[in-house]
Structure formats: C-alpha cells, structure tokens
NULOPA-419589 format. One record per residue (C-alpha): x, y, z; residue in one letter. Coordinates in steps of 0.001 Angstrom, whole numbers, padded with zeros to 6 digits, always signed. Last residue first. Layout:
% NULOPA-419589
XYZA;...
% end
This chain:
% NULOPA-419589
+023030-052589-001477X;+025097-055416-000748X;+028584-053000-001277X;+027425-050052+000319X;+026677-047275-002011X;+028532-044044-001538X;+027533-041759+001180X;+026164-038314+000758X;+022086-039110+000208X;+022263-041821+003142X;+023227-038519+005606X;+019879-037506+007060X;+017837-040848+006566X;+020811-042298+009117X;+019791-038805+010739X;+016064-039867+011432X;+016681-043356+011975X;+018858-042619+015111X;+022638-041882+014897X;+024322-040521+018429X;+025919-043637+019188X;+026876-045605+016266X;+024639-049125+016189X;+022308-047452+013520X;+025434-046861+011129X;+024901-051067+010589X;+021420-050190+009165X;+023624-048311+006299X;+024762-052249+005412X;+028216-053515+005667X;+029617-051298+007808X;+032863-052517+008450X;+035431-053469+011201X;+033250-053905+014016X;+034822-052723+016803X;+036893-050110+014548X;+034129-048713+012483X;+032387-048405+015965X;+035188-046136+017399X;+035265-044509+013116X;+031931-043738+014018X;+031744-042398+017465X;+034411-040036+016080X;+032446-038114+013567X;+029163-038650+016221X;+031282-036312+018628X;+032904-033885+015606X;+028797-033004+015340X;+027186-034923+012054X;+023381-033001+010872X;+024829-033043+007739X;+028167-034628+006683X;+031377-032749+007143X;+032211-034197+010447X;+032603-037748+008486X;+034841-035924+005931X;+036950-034434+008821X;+037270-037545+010808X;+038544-039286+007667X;+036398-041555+005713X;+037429-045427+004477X;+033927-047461+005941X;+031367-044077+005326X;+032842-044329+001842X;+031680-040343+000986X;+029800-039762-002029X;+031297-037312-005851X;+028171-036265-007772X;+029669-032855-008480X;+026778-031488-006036X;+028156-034377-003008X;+031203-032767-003539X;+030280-029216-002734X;+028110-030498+000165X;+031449-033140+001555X;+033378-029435+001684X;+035756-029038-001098X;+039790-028475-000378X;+041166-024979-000340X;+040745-022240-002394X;+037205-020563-002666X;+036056-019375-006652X;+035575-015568-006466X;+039377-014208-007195X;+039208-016483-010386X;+036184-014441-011843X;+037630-011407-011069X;+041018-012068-012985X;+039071-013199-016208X;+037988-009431-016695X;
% end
C-alpha cells in the first residue's frame, strides 16, 4: 500500500549529503553553523572557525580563501569543494 511507502521517507529537514544528490551546494559565504557542520570531514569546531574567519574577512572570494580557516588543510578544502556552490570568480 501507498501508506508504507510514506512511513519510509525521513521527516525533517535534508542533510547537506541528501542535498548535495538533488544537485542543490552550500554558499560557504551565507551558511548556517548547522549546514557548515554538515559538510564532510567538518567537526562543529571548524563549523565555527569559519563563520569567525567569514567575519574577519567578510567573504571568501576564492575556495583558497577557506585555507586561512583553522582546521582546513588542502586535503579537506579538496574534501568539501564538491558540496559548495561556485564562488563568484571561479
């Protein structure tokens, strides 16, 4: 019956993974906390050293510019370019 296909889909807002598979990115320079947190490899730590850099420095401009966030090397810049929308000289 319909009824047991509705009781399998999750309520509740989508995750920045279930989003990222409808083809929808995160704006690294206008995300909450939350949607920050939600991208891989991000701890709640790294969430909020980037909105303290956002802050300083008002934009990213460039994904190179996530480099100057504490607790983002190369490797997880790499990591989380996939899930973020396109910066605007890119």
């Amino acid at each position: 019956p319909a009824s047991d296909c509705a009781a399998a889909v999750p309520h509740g807002p989508l995750t920045v993974k279930q989003n990222f598979l409808l083809g929808k990115r995160v704006d690294i320079n206008l995300a909450s906390l939350a949607e920050i947190e939600g991208l891989p490899g991000i701890s709640r730590k790294v969430a909020e050293s980037v909105i303290e850099t956002r802050k300083r420095m008002g934009r990213f401009r460039k994904p190179q510019d996530l480099l100057q966030v504490k607790g983002i090397k190369e490797k997880r810049l790499k990591k989380i370019l996939p899930f973020l929308v396109k910066f605007p000289n890119n």
